[in-house]
MARBA-3410 file (N, C-alpha, C, O; in Angstrom, 1 decimal):
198
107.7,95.3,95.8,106.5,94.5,96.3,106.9,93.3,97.0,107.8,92.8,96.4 ~ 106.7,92.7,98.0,106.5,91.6,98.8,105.9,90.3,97.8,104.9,90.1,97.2 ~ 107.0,89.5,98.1,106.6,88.1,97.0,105.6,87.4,98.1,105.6,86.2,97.9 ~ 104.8,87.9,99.1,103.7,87.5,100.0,102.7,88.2,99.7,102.9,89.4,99.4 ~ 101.4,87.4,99.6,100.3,87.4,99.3,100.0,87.9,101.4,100.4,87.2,102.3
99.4,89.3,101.6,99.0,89.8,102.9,97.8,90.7,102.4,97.7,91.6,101.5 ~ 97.1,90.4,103.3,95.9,91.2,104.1,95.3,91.7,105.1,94.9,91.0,106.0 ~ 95.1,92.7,105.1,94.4,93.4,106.5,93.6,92.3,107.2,92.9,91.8,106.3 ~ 93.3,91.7,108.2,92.1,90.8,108.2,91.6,91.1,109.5,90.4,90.9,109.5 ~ 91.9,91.5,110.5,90.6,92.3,111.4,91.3,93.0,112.6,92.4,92.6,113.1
90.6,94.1,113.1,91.1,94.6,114.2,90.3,94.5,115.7,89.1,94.8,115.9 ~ 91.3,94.0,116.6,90.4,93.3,118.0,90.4,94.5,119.0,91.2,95.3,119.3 ~ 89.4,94.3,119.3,89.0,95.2,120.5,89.4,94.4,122.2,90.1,94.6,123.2 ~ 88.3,93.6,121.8,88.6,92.4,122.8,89.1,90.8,122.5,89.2,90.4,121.3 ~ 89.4,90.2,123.6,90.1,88.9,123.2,89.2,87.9,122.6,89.6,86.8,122.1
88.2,88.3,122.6,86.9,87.4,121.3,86.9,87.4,120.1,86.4,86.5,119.3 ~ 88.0,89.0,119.8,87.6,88.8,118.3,88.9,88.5,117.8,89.2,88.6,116.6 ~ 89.9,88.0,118.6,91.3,87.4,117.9,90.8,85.8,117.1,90.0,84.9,117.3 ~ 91.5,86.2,116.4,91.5,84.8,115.3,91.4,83.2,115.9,92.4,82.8,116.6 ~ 90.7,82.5,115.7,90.7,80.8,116.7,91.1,79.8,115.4,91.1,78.6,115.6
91.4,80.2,114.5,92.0,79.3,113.5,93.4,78.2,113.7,93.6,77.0,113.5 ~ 93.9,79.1,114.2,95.5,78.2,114.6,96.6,78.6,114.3,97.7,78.1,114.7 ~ 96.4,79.6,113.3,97.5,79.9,112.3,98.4,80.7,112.9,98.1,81.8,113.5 ~ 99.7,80.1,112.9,100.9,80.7,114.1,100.6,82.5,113.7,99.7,82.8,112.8 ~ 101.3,83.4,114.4,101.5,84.9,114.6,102.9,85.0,115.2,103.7,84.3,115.8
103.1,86.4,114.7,104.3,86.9,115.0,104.0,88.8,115.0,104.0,89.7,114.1 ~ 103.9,88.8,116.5,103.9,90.7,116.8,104.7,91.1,116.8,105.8,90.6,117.1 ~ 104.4,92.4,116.5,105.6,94.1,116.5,105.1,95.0,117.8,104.3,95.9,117.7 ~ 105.9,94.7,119.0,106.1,95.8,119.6,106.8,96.8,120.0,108.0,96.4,120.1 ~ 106.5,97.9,120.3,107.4,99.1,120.3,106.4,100.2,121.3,105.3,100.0,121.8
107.4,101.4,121.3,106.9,102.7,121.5,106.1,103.0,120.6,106.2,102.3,119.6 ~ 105.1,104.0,120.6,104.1,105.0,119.9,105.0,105.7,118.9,104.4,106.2,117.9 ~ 106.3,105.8,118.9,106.7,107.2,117.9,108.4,106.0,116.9,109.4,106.4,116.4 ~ 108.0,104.6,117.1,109.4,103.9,116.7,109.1,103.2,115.7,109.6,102.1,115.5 ~ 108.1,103.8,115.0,108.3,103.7,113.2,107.9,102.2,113.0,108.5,101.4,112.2
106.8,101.7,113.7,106.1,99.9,113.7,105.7,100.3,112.3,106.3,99.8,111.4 ~ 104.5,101.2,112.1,103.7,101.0,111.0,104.3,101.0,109.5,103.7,100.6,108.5 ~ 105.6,101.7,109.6,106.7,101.9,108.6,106.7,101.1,108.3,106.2,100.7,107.2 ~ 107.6,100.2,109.6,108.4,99.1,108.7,107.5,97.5,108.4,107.8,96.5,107.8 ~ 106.1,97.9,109.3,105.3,96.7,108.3,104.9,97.2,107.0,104.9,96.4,106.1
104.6,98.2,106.7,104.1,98.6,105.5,105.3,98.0,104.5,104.9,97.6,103.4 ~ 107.0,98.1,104.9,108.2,98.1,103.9,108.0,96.4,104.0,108.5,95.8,103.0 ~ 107.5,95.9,104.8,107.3,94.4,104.6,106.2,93.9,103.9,106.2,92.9,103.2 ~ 105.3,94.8,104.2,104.5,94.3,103.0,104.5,94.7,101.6,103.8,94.2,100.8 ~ 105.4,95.7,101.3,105.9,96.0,100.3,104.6,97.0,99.5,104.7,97.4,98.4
103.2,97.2,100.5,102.7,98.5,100.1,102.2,98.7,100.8,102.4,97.9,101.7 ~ 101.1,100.1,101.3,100.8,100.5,102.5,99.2,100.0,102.8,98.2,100.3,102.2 ~ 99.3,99.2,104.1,98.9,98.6,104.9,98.3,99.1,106.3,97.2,99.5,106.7 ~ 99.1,98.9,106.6,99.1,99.5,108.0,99.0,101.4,108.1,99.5,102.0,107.2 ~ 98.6,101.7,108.6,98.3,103.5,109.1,99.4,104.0,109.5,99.9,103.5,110.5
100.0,105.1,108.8,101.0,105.8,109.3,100.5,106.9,109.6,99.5,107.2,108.9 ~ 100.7,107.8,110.6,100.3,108.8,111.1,101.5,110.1,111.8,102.5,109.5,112.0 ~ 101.6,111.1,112.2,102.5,111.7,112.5,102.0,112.0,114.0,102.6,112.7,114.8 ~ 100.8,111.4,114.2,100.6,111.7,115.6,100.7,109.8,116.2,100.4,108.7,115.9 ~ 101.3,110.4,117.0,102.2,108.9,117.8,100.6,108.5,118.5,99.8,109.4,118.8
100.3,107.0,118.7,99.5,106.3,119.2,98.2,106.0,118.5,97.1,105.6,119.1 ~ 98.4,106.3,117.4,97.2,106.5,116.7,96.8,104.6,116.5,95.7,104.4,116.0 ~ 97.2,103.9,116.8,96.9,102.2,116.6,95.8,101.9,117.9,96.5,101.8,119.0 ~ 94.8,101.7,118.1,94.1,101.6,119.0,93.1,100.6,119.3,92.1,100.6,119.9 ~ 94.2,99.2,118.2,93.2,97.9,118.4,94.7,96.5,117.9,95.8,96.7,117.5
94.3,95.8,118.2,95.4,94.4,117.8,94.9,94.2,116.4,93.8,93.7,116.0 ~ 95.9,94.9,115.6,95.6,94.6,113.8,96.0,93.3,113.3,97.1,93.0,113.8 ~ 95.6,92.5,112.7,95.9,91.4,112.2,95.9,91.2,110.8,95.0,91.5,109.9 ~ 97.2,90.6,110.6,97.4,90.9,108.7,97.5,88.8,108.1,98.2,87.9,108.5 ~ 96.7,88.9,107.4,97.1,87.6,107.0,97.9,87.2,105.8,97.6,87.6,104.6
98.8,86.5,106.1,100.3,86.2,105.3,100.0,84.6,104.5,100.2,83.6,105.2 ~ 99.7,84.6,103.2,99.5,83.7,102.4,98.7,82.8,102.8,98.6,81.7,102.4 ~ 97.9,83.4,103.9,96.7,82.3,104.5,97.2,81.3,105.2,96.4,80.4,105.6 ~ 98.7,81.2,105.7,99.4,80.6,106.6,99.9,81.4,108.0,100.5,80.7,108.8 ~ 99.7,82.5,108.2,100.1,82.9,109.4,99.8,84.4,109.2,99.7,85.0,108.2
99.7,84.8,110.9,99.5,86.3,110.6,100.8,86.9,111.2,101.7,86.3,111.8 ~ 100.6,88.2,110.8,101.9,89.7,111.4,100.5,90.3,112.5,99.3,90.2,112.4 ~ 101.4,90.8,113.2,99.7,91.6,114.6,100.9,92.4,114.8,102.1,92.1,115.0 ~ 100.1,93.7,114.7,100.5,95.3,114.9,99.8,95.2,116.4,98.6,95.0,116.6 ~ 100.9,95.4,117.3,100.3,95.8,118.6,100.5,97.4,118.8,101.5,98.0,118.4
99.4,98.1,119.4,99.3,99.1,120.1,100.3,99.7,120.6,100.5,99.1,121.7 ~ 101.3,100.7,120.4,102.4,101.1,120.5,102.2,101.5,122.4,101.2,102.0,122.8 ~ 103.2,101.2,123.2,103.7,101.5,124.6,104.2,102.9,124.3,104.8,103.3,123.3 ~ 103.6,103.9,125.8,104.4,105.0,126.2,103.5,106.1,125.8,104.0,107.2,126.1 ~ 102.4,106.1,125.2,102.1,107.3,124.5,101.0,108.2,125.5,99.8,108.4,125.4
101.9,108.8,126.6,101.3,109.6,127.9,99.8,110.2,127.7,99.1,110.4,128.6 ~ 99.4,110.4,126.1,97.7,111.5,125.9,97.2,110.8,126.4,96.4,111.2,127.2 ~ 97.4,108.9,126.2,95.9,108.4,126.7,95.9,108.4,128.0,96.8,108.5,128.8 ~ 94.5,108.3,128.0,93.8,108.1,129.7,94.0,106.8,130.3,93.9,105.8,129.7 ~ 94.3,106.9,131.7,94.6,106.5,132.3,94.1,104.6,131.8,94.6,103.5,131.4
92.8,105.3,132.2,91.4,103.8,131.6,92.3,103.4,130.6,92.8,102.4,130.7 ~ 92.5,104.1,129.5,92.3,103.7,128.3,93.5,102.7,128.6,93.3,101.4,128.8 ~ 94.9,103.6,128.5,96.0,102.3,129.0,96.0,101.3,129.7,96.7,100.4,129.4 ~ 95.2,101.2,130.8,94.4,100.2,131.8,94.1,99.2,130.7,94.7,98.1,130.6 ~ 93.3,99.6,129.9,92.5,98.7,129.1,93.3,97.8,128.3,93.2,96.6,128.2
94.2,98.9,127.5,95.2,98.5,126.2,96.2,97.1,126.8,96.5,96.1,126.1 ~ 96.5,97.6,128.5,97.7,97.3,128.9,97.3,95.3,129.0,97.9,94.3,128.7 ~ 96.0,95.6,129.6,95.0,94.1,129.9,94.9,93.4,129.0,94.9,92.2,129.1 ~ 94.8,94.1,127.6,94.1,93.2,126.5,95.6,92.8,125.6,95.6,91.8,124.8 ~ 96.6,93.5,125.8,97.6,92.9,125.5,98.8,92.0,125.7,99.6,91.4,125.0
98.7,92.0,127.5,99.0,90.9,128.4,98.3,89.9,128.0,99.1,89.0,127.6 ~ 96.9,89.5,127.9,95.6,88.7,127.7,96.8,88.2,125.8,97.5,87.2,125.9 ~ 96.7,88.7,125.0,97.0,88.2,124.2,98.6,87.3,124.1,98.8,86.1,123.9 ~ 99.5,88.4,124.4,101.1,87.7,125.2,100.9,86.3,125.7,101.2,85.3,125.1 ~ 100.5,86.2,126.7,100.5,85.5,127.9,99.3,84.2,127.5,99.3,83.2,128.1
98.6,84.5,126.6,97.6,83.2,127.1,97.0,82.9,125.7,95.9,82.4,125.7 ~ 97.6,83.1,124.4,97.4,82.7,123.2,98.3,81.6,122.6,99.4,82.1,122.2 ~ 98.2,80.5,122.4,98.8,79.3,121.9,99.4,79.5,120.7,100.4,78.9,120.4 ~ 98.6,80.6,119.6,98.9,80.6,118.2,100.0,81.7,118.3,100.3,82.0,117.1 ~ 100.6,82.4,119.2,101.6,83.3,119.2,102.8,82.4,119.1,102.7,81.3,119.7
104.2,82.8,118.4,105.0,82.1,118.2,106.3,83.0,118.6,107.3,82.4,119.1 ~ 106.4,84.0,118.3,107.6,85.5,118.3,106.7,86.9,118.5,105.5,87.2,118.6 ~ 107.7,87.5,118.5,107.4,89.0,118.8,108.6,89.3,118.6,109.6,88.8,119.0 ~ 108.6,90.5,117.6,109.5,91.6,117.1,109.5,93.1,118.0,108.8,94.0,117.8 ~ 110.4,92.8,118.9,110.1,94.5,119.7,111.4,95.2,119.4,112.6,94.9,119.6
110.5,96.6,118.5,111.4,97.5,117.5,111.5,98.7,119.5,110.8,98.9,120.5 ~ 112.8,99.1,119.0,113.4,100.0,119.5,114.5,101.0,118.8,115.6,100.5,118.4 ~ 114.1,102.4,118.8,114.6,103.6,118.1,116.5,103.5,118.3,117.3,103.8,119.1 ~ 116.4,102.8,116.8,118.1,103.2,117.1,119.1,104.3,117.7,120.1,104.2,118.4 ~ 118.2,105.5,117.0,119.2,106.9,117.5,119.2,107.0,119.0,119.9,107.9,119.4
118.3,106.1,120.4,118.0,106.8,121.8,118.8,105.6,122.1,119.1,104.8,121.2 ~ 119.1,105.4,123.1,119.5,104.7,124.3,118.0,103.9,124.3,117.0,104.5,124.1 ~ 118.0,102.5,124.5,116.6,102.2,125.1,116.3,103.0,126.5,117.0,103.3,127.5 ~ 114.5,103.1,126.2,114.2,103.7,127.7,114.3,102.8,128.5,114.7,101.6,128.3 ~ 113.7,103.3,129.9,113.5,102.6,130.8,112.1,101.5,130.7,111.9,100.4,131.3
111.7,102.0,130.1,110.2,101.3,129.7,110.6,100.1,128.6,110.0,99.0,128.7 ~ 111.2,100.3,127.9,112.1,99.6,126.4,112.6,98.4,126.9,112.3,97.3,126.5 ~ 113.6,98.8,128.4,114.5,97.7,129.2,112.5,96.9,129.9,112.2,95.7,130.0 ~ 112.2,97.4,130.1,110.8,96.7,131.1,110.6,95.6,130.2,111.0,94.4,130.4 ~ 110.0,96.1,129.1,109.2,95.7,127.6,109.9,94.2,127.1,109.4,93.1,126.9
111.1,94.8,127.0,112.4,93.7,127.0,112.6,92.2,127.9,112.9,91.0,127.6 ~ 112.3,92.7,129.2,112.7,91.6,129.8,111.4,91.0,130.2,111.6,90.0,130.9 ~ 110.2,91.4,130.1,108.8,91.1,130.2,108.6,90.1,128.8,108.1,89.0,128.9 ~ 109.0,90.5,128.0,109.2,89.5,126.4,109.8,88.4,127.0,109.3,87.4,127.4 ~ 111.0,88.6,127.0,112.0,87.9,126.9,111.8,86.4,128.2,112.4,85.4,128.3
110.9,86.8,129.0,110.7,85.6,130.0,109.7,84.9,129.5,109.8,83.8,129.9 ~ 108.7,85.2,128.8,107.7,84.5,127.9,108.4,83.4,126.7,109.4,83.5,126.0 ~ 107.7,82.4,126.7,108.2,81.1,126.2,107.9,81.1,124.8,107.1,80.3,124.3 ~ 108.7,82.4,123.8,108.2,83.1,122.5,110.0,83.0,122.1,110.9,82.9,122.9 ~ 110.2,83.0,120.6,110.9,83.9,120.0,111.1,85.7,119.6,110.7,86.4,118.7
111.6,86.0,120.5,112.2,87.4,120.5,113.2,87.9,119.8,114.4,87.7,120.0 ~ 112.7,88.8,118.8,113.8,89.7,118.0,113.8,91.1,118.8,112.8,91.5,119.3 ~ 114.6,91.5,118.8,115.4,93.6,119.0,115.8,93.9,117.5,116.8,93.5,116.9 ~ 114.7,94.8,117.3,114.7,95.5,116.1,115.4,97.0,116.1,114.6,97.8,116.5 ~ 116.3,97.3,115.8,116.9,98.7,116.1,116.5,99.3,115.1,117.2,99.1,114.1
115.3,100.1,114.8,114.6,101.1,113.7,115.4,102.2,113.1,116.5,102.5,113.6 ~ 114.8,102.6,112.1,115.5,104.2,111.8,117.1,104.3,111.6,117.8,105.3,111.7 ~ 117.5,103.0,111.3,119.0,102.9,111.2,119.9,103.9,110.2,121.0,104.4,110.3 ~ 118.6,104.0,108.9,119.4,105.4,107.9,119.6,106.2,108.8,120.7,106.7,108.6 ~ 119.1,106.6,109.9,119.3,108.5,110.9,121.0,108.3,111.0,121.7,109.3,110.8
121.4,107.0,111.1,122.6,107.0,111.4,123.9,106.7,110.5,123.6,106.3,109.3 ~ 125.0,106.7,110.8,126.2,106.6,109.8,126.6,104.6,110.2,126.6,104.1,111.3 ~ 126.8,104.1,108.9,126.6,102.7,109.7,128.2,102.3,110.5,128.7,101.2,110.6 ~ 128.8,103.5,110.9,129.7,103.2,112.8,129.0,103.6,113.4,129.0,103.3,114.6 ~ 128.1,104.5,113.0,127.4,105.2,114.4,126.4,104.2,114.6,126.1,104.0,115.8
125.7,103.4,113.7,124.3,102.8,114.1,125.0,101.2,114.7,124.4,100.6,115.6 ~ 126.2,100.7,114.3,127.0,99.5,114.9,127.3,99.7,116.4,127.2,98.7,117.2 ~ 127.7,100.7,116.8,128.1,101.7,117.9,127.0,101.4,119.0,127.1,100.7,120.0 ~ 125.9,102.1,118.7,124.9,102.0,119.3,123.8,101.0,119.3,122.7,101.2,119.8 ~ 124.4,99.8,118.6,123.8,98.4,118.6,124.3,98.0,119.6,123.6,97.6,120.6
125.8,98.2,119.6,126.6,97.3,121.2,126.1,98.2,122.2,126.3,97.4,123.2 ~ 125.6,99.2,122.7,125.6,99.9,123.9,123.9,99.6,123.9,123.5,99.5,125.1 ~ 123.1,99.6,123.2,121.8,98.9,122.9,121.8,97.4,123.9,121.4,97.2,125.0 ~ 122.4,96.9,123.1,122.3,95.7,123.6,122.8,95.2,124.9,122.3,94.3,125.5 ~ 124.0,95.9,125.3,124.4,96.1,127.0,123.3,96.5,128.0,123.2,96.1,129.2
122.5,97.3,127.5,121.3,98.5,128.1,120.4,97.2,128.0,119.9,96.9,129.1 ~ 120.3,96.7,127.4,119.2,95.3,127.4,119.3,94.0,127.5,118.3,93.3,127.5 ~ 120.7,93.4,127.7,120.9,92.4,128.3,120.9,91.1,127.6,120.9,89.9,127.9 ~ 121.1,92.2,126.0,120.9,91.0,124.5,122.0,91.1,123.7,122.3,92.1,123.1 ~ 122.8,89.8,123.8,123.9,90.1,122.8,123.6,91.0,121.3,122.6,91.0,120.6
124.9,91.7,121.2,124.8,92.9,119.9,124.4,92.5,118.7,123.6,93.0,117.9 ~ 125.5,91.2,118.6,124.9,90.6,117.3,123.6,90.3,117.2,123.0,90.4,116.1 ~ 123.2,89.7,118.3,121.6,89.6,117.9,120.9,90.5,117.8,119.8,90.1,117.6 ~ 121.0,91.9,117.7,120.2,92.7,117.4,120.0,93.5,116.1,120.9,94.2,115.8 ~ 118.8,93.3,115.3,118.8,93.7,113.8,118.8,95.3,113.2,118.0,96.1,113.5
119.5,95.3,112.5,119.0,97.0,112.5,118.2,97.2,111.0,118.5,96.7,110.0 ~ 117.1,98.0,111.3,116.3,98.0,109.8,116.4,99.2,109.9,116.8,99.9,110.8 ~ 115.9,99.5,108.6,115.4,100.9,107.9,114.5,100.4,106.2,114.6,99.8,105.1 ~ 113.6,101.5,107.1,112.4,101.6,105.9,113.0,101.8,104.9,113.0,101.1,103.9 ~ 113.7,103.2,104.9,113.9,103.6,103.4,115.0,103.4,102.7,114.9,103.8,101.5
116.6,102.6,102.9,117.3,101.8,102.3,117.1,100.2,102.3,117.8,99.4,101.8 ~ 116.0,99.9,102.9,115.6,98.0,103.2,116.7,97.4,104.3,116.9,96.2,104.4 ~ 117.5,98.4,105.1,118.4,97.2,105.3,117.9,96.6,106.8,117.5,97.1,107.8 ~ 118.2,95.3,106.5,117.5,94.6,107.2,115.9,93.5,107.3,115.3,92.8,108.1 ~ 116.0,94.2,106.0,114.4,93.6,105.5,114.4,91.9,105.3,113.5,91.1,105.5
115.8,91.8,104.9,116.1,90.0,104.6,116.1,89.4,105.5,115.6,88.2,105.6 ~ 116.7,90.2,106.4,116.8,88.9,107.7,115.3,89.3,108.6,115.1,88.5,109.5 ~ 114.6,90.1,108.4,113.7,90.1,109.7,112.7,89.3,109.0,112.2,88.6,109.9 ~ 112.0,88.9,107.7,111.4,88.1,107.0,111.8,86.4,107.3,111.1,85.5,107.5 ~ 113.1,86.3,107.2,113.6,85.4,107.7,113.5,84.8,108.9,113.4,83.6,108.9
113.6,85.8,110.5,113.5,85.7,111.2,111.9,85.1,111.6,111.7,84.1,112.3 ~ 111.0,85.7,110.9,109.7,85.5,110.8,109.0,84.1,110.5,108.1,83.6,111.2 ~ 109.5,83.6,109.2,109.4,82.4,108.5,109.8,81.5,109.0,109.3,80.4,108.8 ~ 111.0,81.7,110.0,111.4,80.8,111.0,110.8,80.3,112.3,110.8,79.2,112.7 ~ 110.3,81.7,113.0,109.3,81.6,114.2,107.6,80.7,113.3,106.9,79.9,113.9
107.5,81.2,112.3,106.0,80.3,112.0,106.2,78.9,111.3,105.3,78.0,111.3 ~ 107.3,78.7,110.7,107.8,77.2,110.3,108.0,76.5,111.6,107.6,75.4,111.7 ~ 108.5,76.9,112.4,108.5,76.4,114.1,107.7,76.2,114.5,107.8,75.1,115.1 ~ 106.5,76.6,114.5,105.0,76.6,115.1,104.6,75.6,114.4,104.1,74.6,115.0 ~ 104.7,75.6,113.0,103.6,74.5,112.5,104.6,73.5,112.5,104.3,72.6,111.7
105.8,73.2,113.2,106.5,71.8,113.0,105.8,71.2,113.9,105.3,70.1,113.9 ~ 105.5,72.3,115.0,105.1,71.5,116.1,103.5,71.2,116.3,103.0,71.0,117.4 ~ 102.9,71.3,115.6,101.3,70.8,115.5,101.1,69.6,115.5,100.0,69.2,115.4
END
């Protein structure tokens, strides 16, 4: 169990119904199929968030509130070709809109599938973050798939592919925790940041 007190607390459609309170945030983005809802559920230490075996199933900005001091926001997984055109039009708008022009954002955690090469979309995602005036983690997911030389291995060729020193890149996995210390850490750090500076 998670020694944090968290809650579901609303899902946005549009940029109206995000939270105006103040309370710093810190998003998860990824692809449709790189295991986001996992590894918030292993953070929240029960299940929370919607796991599904069909990829893109997240179809609003979920907002979880963390001891009534800050939220975690499940963004809408990138890449998932079923939807329509509109629809990603739509997703793509309201998520720039949040990125880009919300004060109470502080980091963003963008998980990327350890076992692949980042895609080309991954490297976009990446350096689209990374010029935003946020704290950025590279989450390398699904780390058990691998043997830990194989999953170290493909941290350094990861991080060459994206332009992020290796050591900076965390590797988790849901179902041995590893990694669970530091990305909570990393977290508590981006929202202790925010409210130094209020």
């Amino acid at each position: 169990m998670s020694r944090h007190q968290i809650e579901w607390d609303r899902a946005a459609h549009l940029e109206s119904q995000f939270p105006d309170d103040g309370k710093p945030q810190v998003a998860f983005a990824g692809r449709s199929n790189v295991g986001k809802s996992s590894l918030l559920n292993r953070l929240f230490g029960h299940k929370l968030a919607q796991v599904s075996r069909t990829p893109g199933k997240t179809r609003s900005i979920n907002f979880y509130n963390v001891d009534d001091r800050f939220y975690l926001v499940d963004l809408p997984g990138y890449g998932y070709a079923k939807r329509s055109k509109t629809e990603r039009a739509k997703f793509s708008a309201l998520i720039g809109r949040f990125l880009e022009h919300n004060p109470a954002l502080c980091g963003v955690a963008h998980l990327v599938d350890v076992r692949h090469a980042p895609s080309q979309l991954d490297q976009q995602i990446s350096r689209y973050l990374r010029a935003l005036p946020l704290g950025v983690l590279t989450v390398l997911t699904k780390a058990d798939k691998l043997s830990r030389g194989a999953g170290a291995q493909q941290r350094q060729q990861s991080g060459g592919v994206l332009g992020v020193e290796p050591a900076a890149l965390l590797l988790f996995s849901v179902l041995d925790g590893r990694g669970h210390t530091e990305l909570w850490s990393w977290i508590l750090d981006q929202t202790g940041k925010a409210k130094s500076h209020e």
